[in-house]
C-alpha positions as CSV (number, residue, x, y, z in Angstrom):
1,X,83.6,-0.6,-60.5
2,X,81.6,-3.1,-58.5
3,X,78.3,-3.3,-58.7
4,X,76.8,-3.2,-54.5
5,X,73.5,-4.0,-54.1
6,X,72.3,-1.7,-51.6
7,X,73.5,1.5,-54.1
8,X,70.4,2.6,-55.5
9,X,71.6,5.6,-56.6
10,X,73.5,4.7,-60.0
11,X,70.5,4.4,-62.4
12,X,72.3,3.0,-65.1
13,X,74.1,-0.1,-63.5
14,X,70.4,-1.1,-62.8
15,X,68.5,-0.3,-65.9
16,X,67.9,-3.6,-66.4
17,X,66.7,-4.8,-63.6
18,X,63.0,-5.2,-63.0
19,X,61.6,-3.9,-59.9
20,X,58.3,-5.3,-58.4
21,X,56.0,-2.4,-58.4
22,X,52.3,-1.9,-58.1
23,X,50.6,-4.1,-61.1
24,X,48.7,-2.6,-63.7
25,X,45.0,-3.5,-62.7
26,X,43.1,-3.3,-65.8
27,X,44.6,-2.2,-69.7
28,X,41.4,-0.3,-70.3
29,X,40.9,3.6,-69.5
30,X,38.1,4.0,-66.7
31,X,35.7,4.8,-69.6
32,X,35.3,1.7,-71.2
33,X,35.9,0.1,-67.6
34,X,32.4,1.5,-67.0
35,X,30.9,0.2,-70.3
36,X,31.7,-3.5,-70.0
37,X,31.2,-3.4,-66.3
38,X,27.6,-2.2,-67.4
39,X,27.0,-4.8,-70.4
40,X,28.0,-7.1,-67.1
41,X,25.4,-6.0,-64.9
42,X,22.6,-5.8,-67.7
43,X,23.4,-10.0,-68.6
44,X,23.3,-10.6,-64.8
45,X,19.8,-9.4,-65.3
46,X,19.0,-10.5,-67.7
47,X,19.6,-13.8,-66.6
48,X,17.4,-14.0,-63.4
49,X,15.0,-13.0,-65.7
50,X,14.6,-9.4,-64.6
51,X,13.5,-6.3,-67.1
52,X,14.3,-3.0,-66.3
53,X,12.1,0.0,-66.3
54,X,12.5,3.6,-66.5
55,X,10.2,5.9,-64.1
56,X,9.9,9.7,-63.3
57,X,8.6,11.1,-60.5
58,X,7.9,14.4,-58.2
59,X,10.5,14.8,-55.8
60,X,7.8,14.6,-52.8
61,X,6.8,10.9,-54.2
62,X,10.9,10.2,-54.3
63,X,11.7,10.8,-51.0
64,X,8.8,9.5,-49.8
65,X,10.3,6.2,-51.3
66,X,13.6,6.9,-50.0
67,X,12.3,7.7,-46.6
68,X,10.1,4.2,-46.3
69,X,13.2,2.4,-48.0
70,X,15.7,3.0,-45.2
71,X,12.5,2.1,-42.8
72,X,12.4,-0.6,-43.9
73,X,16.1,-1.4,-44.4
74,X,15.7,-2.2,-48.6
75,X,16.7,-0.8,-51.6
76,X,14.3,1.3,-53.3
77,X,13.7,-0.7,-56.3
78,X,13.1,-3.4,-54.3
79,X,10.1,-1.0,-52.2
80,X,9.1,-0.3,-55.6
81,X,8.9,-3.9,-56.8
82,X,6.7,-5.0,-53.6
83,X,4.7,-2.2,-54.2
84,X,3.5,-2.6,-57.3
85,X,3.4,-6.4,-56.5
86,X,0.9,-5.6,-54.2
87,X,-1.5,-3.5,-56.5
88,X,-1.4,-6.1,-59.0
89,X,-2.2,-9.3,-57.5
């Protein structure tokens, strides 16, 4: 029997041949995908010599900063960092 091209049907006259598909993006699961990307960001930091902090506040105080963040059209960490700029010097 000949083997016709366009017959994709017959599995095993084309068991071997390889078939582009959609690559595989990245070997590692999702999880660890998230851990290095992380390690990543902290270096990149790190780098431009930034230190990160930790704060909690009331929700009142926190959109508050959300509110005069999109005012503004910045991030809130970067509201935050003018601000306490600003009380310092």
């Amino acid at each position: 029997m000949a083997k016709e091209t366009s017959d994709r049907i017959t599995h095993d006259l084309f068991a071997d041949e390889v078939r582009l598909g959609r690559p595989k993006s990245n070997p590692h699961p999702r999880k660890v995908q998230l851990k290095i990307n992380k390690q990543k960001q902290i270096l990149r930091d790190k780098q431009k010599g930034l230190k990160r902090i930790e704060l909690k506040v009331d929700m009142q105080l926190f959109e508050s900063l959300n509110e005069l963040s999109k005012k503004q059209n910045i991030s809130r960490g970067e509201l935050i960092n003018q601000l306490l700029h600003a009380q310092i010097n």
